[in-house]
C-alpha positions in Angstrom: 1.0 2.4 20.2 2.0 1.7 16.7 -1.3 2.9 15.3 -1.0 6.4 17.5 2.3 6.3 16.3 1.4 6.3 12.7 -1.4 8.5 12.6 0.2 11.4 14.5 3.0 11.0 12.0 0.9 11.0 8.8 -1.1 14.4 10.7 1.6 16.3 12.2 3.3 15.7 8.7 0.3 17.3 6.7 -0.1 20.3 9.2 3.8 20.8 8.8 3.6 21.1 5.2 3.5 24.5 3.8 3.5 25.9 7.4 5.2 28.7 8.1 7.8 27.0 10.1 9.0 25.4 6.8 9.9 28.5 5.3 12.0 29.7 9.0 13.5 25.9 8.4 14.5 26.7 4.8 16.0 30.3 5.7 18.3 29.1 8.6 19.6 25.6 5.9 20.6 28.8 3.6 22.9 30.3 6.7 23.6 27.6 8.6 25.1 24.2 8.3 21.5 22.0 7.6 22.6 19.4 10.5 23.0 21.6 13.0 19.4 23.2 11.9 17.9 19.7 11.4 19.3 18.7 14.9 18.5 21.9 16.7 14.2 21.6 14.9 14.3 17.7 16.5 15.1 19.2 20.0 12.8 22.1 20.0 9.9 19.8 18.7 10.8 17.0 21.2 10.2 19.8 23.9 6.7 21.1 22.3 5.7 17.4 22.0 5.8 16.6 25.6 4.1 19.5 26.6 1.1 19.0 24.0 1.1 15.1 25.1 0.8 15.5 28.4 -2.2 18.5 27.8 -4.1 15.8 25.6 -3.1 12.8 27.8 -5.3 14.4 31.2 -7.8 16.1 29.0 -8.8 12.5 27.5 -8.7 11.5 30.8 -11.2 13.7 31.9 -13.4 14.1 29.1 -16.4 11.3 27.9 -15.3 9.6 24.4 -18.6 10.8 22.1 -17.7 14.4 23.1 -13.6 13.8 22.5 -14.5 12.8 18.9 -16.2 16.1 18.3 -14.4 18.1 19.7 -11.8 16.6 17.2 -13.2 16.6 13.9 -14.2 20.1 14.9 -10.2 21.1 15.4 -9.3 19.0 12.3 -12.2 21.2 10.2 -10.2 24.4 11.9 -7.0 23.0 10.7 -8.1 22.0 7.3 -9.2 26.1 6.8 -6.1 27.4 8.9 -3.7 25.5 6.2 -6.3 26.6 3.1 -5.6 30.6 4.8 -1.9 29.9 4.4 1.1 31.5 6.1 4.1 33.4 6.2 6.9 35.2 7.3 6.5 38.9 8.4 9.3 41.4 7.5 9.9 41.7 11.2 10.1 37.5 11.5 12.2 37.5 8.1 14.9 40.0 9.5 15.2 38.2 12.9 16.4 35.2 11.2 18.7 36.9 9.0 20.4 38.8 11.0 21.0 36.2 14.1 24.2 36.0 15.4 24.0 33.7 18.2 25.4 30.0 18.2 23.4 28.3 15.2 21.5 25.9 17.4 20.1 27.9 20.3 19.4 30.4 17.5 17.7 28.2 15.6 16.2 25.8 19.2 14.8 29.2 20.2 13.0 30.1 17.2 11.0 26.8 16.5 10.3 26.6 20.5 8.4 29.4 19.8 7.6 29.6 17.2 5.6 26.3 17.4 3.6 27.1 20.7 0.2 27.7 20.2 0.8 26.5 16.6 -1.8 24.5 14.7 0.8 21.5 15.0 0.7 21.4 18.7 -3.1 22.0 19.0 -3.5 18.8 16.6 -0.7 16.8 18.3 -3.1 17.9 21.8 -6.1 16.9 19.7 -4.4 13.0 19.0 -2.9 12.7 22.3 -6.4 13.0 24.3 -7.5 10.0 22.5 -4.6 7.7 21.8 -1.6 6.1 23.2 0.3 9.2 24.5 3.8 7.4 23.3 2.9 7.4 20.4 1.8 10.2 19.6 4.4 12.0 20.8 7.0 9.6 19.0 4.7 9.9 15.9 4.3 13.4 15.9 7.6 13.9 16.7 9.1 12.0 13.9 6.3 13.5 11.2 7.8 17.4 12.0 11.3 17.1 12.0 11.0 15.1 8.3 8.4 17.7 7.2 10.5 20.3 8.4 13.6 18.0 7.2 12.2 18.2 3.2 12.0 22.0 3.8 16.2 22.0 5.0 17.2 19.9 1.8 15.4 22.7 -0.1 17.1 25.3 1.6 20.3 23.9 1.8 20.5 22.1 -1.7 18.0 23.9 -4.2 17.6 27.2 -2.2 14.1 27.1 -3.6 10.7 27.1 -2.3 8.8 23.6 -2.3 5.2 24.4 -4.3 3.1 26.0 -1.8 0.0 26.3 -3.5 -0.4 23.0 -4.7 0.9 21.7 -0.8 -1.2 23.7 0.9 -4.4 23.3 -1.2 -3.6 19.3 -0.4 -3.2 19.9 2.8 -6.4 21.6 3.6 -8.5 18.8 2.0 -7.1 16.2 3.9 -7.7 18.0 7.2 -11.4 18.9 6.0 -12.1 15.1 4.9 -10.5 14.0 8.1 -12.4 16.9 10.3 -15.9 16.2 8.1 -15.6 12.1 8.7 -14.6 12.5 12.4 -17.9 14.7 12.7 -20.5 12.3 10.6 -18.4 9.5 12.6 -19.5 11.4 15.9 -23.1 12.1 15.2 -24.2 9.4 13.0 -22.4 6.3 15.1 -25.3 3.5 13.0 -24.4 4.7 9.5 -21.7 2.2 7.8 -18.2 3.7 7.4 -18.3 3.7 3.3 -21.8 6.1 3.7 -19.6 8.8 6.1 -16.8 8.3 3.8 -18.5 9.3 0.9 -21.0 12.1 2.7 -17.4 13.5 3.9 -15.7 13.5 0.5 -18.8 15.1 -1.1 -18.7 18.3 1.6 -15.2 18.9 0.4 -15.8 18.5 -2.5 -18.8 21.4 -2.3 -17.0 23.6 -0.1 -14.4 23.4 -2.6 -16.9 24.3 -5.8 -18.2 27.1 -3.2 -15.0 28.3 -3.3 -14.2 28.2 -6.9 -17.5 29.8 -7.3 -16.6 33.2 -5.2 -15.1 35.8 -6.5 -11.4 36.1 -7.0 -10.4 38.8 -4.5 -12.8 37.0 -1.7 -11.1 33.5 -2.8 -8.6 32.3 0.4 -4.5 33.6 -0.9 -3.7 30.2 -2.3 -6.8 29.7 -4.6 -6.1 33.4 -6.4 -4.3 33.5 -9.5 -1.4 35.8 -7.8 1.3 34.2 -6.2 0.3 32.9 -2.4 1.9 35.0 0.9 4.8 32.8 1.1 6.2 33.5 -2.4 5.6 36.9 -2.1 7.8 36.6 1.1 10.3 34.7 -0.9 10.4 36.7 -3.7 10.9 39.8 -1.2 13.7 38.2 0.4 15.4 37.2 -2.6 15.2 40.9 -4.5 17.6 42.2 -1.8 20.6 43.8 -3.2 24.0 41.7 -2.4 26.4 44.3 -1.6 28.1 45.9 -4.7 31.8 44.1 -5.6 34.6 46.9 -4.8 36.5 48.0 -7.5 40.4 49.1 -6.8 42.8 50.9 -9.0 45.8 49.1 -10.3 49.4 49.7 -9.2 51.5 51.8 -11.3 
């Protein structure tokens, strides 16, 4: 259980990072009090957790090992180019949180319930939980959102800025490709010594990433352009409205 544990913490932490989740978790620490955000993310991800745990717990009952570890490194390889694509927050999504009015934490419970179904954090927690210790994971995975998401309300709450998106989410993506690309190898090439897949893994990166470099700049993913990536863009929106204009009276005479 420890070693589920561990590994859905270190994943679930990764996919978390840069995700657009953080930046919902960073707008409600700048309206709310950042306990009762922090405490409202832990319940809404608890919920989430058990759902995607108990999906990967009967489908790794049900489906042969060999084809459980492709299947795997294939979502990982998804992941790895769903974080590289980026995200963030719509107008529409941006408003909503703004403008709540509700109690702080169902405001705040509602939005990350779903706002993290179908997310790549619950398909990944799915993904761990069909071939480990279901406990675990769900402990693991548990734990690795709420201090991803945790590092985004200390930003919010104590900075009020942004953590680095590009250079998170271009981290991000590697690690999810190497882990997708060694999972794959692992799958396919069972006889070939772990240090071979390793390195065969870190050198398709490492080409997809010169592939990359190599296209031109307006067919480059968001976060590889020179521009500033979605999510500042979102910020920067967010910040350049107006606070309301102080109101001047006359003296007394």
């Amino acid at each position: 259980m420890l070693s589920a544990l561990l590994l859905s913490f270190a994943v679930i932490f990764i996919a978390e990072m840069g995700d657009k989740t953080q930046l919902v978790a960073m707008m409600f620490a700048l309206r709310y009090r950042w306990w009762v955000v922090l405490l409202a993310i832990t319940a809404a991800t608890t919920a989430v957790h058990v759902l995607s745990v108990a999906i990967g717990h009967y489908l790794g009952a049900a489906l042969p090992t060999h084809l459980l570890g492709i299947l795997a490194g294939a979502m990982f390889v998804f992941f790895g180019l769903w974080t590289l694509r980026g995200d963030s927050l719509s107008d529409e999504e941006a408003s909503r949180t703004e403008k709540a009015t509700a109690p702080a934490f169902f405001v705040v419970f509602s939005a990350f319930l779903l706002a993290e179904l179908g997310d790549k954090t619950m398909l990944a927690t799915i993904t761990l939980a069909a071939d480990h210790d279901w406990v675990g994971v769900w402990i693991g995975s548990t734990i690795g959102m709420v201090v991803a998401d945790g590092l985004a309300i200390v930003v919010g709450a104590v900075a009020g800025k942004h953590l680095p998106e590009r250079l998170i989410q271009i981290i991000a993506a590697a690690l999810f490709l190497l882990f997708g690309a060694y999972m794959l190898l692992e799958s396919f090439f069972p006889a070939v010594p772990i240090i071979v897949i390793a390195a065969i893994a870190l050198a398709i990166v490492a080409a997809f990433a010169a592939i990359l470099r190599a296209l031109p700049e307006r067919l480059r993913p968001a976060v590889l352009r020179s521009g500033p990536t979605p999510a500042a863009v979102g910020a920067e929106s967010m910040d350049a409205i107006p606070a309301e204009a102080p109101r001047h009276t006359e003296p007394d005479r």
